[in-house]
N, C-alpha and C positions, 0 to 999 in steps of 0.2 A: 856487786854482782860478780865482781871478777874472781877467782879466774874463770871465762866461759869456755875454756880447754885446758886439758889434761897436757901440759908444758910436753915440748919434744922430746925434752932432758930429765923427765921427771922419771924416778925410777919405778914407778906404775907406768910406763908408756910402752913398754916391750914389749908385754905379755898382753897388752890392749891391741896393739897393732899387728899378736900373733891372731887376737877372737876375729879381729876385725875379717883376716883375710881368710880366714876356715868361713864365715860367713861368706865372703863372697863367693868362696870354691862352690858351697853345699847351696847356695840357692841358684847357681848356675846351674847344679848337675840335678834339682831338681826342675828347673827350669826344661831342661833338655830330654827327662826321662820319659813328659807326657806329650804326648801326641797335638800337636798343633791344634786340630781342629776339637779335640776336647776341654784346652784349655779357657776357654770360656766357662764353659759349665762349671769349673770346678772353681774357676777367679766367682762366680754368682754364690757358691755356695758358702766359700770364705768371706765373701761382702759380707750375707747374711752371721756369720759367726763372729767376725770381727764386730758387729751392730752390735751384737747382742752381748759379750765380751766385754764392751767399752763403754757400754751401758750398767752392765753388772756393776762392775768398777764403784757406781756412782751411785750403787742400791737399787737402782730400778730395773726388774726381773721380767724381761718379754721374753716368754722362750720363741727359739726361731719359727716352730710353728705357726704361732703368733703374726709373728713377722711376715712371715712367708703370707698368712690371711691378709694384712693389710694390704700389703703386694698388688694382692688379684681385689683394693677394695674392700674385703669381709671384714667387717670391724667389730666388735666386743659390744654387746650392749650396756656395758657395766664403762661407766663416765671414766674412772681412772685406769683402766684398763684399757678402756678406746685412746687415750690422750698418749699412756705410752706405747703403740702400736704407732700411733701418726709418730713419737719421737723416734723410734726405731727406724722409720719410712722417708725419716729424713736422714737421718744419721746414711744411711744407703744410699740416699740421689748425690748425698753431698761425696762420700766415696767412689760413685762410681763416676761423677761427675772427673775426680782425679784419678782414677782409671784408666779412665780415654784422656788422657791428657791435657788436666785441666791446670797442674802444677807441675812444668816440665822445669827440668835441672835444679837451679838452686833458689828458682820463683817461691818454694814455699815455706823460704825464713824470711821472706818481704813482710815489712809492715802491712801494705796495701795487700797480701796475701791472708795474712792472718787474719785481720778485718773480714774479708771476703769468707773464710771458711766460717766464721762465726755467722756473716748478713746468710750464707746459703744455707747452715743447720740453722736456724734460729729463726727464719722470715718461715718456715714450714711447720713450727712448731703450735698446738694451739693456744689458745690464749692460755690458759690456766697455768702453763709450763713459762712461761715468760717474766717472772715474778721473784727477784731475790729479796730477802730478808736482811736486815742489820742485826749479826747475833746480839749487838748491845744493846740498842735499843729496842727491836723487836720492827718498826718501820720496814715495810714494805717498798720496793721501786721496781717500775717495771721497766725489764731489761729489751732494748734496743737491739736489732738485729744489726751485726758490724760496728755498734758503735763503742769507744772503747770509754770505760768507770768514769765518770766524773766527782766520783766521791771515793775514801780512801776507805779500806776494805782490815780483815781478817780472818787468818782461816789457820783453825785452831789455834796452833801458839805461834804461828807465824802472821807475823806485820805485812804486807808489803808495799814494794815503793808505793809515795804519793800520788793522786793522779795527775797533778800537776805535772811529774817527772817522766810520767812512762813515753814522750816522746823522744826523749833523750833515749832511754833506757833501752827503745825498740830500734832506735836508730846503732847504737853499739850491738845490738842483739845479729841484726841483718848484717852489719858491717863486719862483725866476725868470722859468722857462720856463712856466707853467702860465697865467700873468695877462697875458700882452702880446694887441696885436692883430695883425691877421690879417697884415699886410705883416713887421710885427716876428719874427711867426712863423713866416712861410716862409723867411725870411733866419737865423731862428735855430735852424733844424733842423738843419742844418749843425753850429752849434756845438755844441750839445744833443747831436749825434752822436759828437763829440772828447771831450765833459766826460765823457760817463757812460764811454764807451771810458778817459778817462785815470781816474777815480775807478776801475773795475775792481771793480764789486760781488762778481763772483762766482767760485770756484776755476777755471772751467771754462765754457766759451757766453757769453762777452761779447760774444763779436764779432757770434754772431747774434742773439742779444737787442737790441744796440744797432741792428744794420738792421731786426730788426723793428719796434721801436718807432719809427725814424726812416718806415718806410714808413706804419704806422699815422699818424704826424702827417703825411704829406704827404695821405691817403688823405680825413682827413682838414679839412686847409684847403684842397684843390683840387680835393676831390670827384672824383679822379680815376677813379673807377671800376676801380681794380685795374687798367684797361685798358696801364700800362709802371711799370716798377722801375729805380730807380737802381744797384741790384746791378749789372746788368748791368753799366754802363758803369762803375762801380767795379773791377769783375773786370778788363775791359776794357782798366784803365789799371793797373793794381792797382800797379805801382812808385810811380807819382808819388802815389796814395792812399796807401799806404804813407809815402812821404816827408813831404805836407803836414803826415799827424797825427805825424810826427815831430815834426815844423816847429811845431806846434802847442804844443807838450811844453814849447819853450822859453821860458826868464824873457825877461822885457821887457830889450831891449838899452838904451834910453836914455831920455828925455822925450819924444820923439816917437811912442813904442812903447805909447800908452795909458797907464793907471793903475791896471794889476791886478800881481799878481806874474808872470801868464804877456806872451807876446808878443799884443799884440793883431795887428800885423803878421804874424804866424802864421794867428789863427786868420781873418782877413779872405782869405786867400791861401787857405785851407782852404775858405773858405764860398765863395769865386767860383770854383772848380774844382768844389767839390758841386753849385752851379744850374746852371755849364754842361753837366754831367754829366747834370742832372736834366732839360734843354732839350734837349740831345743824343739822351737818349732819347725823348722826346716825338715829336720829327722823324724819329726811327728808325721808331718803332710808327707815325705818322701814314703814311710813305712805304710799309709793308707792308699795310696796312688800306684803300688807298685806291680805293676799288671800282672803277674799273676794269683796275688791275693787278692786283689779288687776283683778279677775276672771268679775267684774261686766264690768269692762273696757273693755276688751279682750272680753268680750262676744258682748259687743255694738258695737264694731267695725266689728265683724264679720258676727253680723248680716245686717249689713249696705252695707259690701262686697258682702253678699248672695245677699240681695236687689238688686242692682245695676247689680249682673250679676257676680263678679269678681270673688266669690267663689263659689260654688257646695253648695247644700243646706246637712244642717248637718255638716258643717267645725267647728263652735263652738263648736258641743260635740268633736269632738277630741282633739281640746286645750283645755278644758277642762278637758276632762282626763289626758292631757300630765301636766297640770297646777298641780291637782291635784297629779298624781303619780309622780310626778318628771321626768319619761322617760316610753314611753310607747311601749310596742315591737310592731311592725308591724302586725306579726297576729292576735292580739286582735285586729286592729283597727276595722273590721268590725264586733265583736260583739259589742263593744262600739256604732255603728250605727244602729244597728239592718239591714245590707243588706248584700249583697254579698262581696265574696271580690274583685271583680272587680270593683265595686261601692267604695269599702274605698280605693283599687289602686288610681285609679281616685280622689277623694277626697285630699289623702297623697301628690300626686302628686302637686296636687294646691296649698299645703298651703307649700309645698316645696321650688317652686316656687316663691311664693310671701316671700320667705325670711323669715318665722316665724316659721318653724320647720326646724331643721337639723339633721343630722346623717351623721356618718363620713365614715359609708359604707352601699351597698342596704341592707344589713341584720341585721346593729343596728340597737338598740333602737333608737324611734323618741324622740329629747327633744324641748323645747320649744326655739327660739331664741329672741333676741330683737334688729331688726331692727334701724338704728338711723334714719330713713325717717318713722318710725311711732312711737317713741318716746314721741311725743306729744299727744298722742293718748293714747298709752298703759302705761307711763310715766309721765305724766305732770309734768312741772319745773325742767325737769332734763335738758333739753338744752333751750334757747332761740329761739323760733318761728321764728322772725322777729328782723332786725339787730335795729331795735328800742326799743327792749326788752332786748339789750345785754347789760353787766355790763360795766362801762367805766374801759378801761386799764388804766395803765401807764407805 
């Protein structure tokens, strides 16, 4: 397994430790551009893309609408379409579970952590999803929520370790990754991401275990507030991700290739396509967020809803001011409009309604929501349109 870092001294470490810190710069000043009391809304609506992103990855296509119906309960009456609905449903509580802080500092390279992200996606999953195959014999077993292989595994042309060995294996895994500083560990999530992938603790959900945990450690060294996922832009590219952790897989070609038995050259190629990846999206979520194109967005839409009849006329100024102050208390709504407050009742009511304001009781504050069936609208490029737009899995 070794090397599980990109050596201090290695001449790939330079230009790693330049991505690493532009990442931190750019998810700070995204961090700081949106309004406090909005930042929920938009960490809810990255949960739901990150699901669906990290699911892709794995060929199973719930779009977030989808998602979004399981949400409020509305499930598919079609058996394999309701199954991944509940897996999407989970993939989300077990996110948002490490949102609020359920894998704080370096808790989420622990053994006992990675177990845990697996018992919590997996104990929620329905039966039919629970079920790995042995590509060689065909033999079915059913996988265990938290519990790690007890029989040795393949996936594609890659072996990995015995199951006998993966307690050693996770023991050096945590022992690595658990104790560096902060620059060493944003550059090492990356690798952190390929070793637990090629170690392959589990029959079944490695691949979303390993982005969950990889998003928990970015969540946590860059405080990003949930506000973008590397899923996406993972899905995004998903051949060439595909490829690197191949590239990753392989033995050190010569003396220049590091001092582990893998290629350090591998996994340095792996970790600068994962910060670009992870800066890509930054710049993505920063260019959607940026008040006054989201406000230009959200205003066109609204008024297009007035037009048509679906909204009350005057619903723009109130997302507007909600956009603006981040949460806007109720009895201001109707000096915001200049009428009654029977008139901004009515009004609140509508935009209530149509799922683009919420409040968690009649007497909070109203904040702004983001729907994923107007996504395309108030968002563009954050989910796929049409299944003709969507990234190819594997």
């Amino acid at each position: 397994m070794e090397p599980l870092l990109v050596a201090s001294n290695s001449r790939h470490r330079g230009p790693l430790n330049d991505l690493a810190l532009e990442l931190a710069q750019k998810s700070a000043g995204l961090r700081r551009s949106l309004p406090a009391a909005l930042a929920p809304s938009v960490a809810d609506l990255v949960r739901s893309m990150n699901c669906y992103y990290s699911n892709l990855i794995e060929g199973h296509d719930t779009h977030p609408i989808d998602i979004e119906r399981a949400l409020r309960n509305d499930y598919s009456q079609d058996p394999k379409n309701r199954d991944l609905q509940q897996e999407a449903k989970a993939h989300i509580a077990v996110q948002q579970w490490i949102d609020s802080g359920g894998l704080p500092g370096a808790a989420a390279v622990e053994t006992g952590s990675i177990a845990e992200l697996h018992r919590r996606f997996c104990e929620l999953l329905p039966e039919g999803l629970l079920w790995a195959e042995d590509p060689d014999t065909g033999k079915r077993t059913q996988v265990i929520p938290g519990e790690f292989r007890k029989r040795d595994a393949r996936v594609g042309a890659h072996i990995p370790i015995s199951a006998g060995s993966l307690p050693r294996f996770l023991e050096r895994f945590t022992q690595t990754y658990a104790t560096l500083g902060k620059t060493d560990s944003i550059v090492a999530t990356a690798a952190a991401h390929h070793r637990l992938l090629w170690i392959h603790p589990f029959l079944d959900g490695n691949g979303r275990v390993v982005r969950l945990m990889s998003h928990a450690m970015l969540l946590s060294l860059l405080d990003t507030g949930a506000l973008w996922s590397v899923a996406r832009g993972l899905a995004r590219n998903v051949n060439e991700y595909k490829s690197l952790l191949a590239r990753c897989d392989q033995p050190r070609r010569n003396d220049l290739d590091g001092r582990g038995a893998l290629s350090e050259e591998g996994l340095a190629a792996f970790t600068s396509f994962f910060l670009k990846t992870c800066i890509d999206q930054t710049n993505f979520m920063e260019s959607l967020i940026e008040p006054e194109r989201l406000r230009a967005r959200i205003a066109l839409w609204a008024e297009e809803e007035t037009r048509l009849g679906e909204l009350p006329a005057k619903s723009g100024a109130i997302l507007e001011a909600v956009l603006y102050r981040g949460e806007l208390p109720r009895s201001d709504a109707a000096s915001v409009i200049g009428t009654g407050d029977r008139q901004a009742r009515r009004i609140v009511s509508a935009l209530l309604e149509k799922g683009v304001l919420q409040s968690p009781s009649p007497r909070a504050p109203l904040a702004l929501a983001f729907p994923a069936a107007l996504a395309s609208r108030w968002m563009p490029g954050l989910f796929p349109d049409a299944p003709a737009q969507r990234p190819k899995a594997f």
